[in-house]
Phi, psi and omega in degrees: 000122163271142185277101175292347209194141196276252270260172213233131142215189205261087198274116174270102184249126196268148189218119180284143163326143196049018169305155192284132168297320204271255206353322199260332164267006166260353152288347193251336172268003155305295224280315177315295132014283187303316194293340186284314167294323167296332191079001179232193178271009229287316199252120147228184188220144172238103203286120189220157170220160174335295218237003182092354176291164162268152229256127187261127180296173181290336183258012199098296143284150230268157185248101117013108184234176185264028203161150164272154194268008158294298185313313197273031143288310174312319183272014157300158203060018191268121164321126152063019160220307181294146191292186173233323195239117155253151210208106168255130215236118179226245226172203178269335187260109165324138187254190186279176169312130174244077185327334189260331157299305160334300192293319186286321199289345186263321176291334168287277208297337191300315187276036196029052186275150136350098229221095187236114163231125167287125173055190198316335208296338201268340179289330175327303170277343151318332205278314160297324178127350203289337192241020185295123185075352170305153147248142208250165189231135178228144166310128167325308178297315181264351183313324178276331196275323194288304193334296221314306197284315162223112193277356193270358231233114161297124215229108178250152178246069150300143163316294164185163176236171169206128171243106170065259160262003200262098167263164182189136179250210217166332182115176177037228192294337193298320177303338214254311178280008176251338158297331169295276240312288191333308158303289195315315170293357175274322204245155195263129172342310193313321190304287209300330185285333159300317141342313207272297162000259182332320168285357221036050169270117167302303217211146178245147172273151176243173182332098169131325188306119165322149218248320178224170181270124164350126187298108194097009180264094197308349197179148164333125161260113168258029198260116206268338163262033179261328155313286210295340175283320146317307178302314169322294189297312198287322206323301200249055183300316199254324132335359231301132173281142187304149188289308186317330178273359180256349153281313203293355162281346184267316181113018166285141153258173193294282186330328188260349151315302217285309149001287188262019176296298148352303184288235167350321188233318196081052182200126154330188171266311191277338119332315193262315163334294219295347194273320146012243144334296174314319196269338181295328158293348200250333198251350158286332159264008157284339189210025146210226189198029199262149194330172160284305176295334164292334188304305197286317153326292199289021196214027153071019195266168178264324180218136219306315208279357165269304195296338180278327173319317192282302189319324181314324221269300181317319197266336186076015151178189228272170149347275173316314147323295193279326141353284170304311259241333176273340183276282190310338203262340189249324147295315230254320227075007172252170177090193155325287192272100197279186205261318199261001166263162187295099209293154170309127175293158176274129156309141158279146156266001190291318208257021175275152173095334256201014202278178159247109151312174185264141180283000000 
């Protein structure tokens, strides 16, 4: 087998309260893998938590870790003890600033290490500054709250990505096919596709890869300019653009967008526009805190009360409503928002209008 790249490495995985169980364990059975097709020790990890204690996943059960993120602080630099790669492993909620997480994520780039955040793990690293002009691949569900807060930050809603020294994952199996890349970059393609073997993964996404299927889309769309077309709509959430000019970029006419609109989604272009909008506003007010009338601003709406009229009519109560409704569901412990998870960090208002879409 040829080795393309010198070093054996060395994985820190850092584990936030509510980290995702399927995410984080589909980074550590790439790595496992791998080592089963090399026949060797080539990858290992090391499991950290704040305080050395074990971590309760998002789904309930607690994880065992190796180490305190003070103790695994120490060992930068150490031979044969310090990592290559931080691996911050975070769940569906962004947690608040952690000064002591901070502080280790600035000193791992300063000794150039890898900067890997899974799932809420990349707001983590956002938060120093650190993935500031990067692009980063974000969970779709945390993706509007994420523009807002760094506007600096290229924010894509990709499977995952890598700029550079910076990798980030949107979550769940999405770890698994961005942990492969990491073999591959080690390794000659054969190695990794074997690894994908060893999972029964049919198929891997490479850097960049949509994350999810088009909102309302029942089955793979392979028609690309009804793609090309969408992507166009997520571009311009808070703008929305006349359909006639989002065909005539395509090399479509209206009638045959509307067409394959039909075809494909069972929805017009404008109906599929406008819900659009509806859920990026539907998941800002689930994951910030920003007014309501600003909400309807950043999502393209003209006036508040047309925008609580179209959400009523999508949602089945007002704005204000699903709001309270979230507030209480996250007092009580129940829902979406359990009582012991890490409430949505606060929007800033300074970046609306100002978000990066996903291309």
């Amino acid at each position: 087998m040829l080795k393309i790249k010198g070093a054996e490495r060395l994985f820190s995985l850092y584990l936030e309260p509510g980290f995702s169980m399927q995410a984080f364990s589909s980074a550590v059975e790439a790595l496992r893998l791998a080592n089963e097709v090399l026949e060797s020790e080539i990858y290992a990890w090391r499991v950290v938590s704040d305080d050395g204690l074990p971590v309760r996943s998002s789904c309930g059960p607690t994880i065992s870790v190796d180490t305190s993120l003070k103790e695994e602080r120490g060992l930068l630099g150490k031979t044969g003890w310090s990592p290559s790669v931080a691996v911050i492993c975070g769940g569906s909620h962004p947690l608040a600033a952690n000064r002591a997480l901070h502080g280790w994520l600035r000193e791992c780039r300063a000794r150039k290490l890898c900067l890997v955040g899974i799932a809420s793990g990349i707001f983590s690293i956002a938060q120093t500054g650190l993935a500031d002009g990067r692009r980063c691949a974000v969970h779709w569900e945390q993706f509007p709250s994420f523009v807002e807060q760094f506007p600096r930050i290229a924010a894509v809603q990709a499977a995952y990505e890598i700029d550079g020294d910076t990798y980030s994952c949107s979550g769940g199996d999405a770890a698994f096919d961005m942990f492969v890349q990491f073999v591959r970059e080690d390794y000659e393609s054969p190695t990794a596709n074997r690894v994908c073997e060893k999972a029964v993964a049919m198929t891997v996404r490479q850097p960049g890869d949509r994350q999810r299927l088009p909102l309302h889309a029942g089955a793979a769309i392979h028609h690309d300019g009804l793609l090309k077309i969408i992507e166009q709509m997520e571009r311009h959430l808070d703008e929305p653009v006349a359909l006639e000019d989002i065909a005539a970029s395509s090399r479509l006419s209206r009638r045959q967008v509307e067409r394959i609109f039909s075809q494909q989604i069972g929805r017009s272009p404008a109906r599929y526009y406008l819900e659009m909008r509806l859920e990026r506003a539907h998941l800002l007010i689930l994951n910030s805190q920003l007014p309501i009338v600003e909400i309807a601003m950043a999502c393209g709406f003209i006036s508040a009360s047309h925008f609580s009229k179209a959400y009523r009519e999508n949602y089945g109560l007002a704005p204000r409503e699903a709001r309270s409704e979230v507030v209480e569901r996250r007092r009580s412990g129940h829902g979406t928002f359990a009582a012991d998870a890490p409430a949505p960090l606060p929007v800033t208002r300074s970046s609306i209008g100002e978000m990066v879409h996903a291309k």
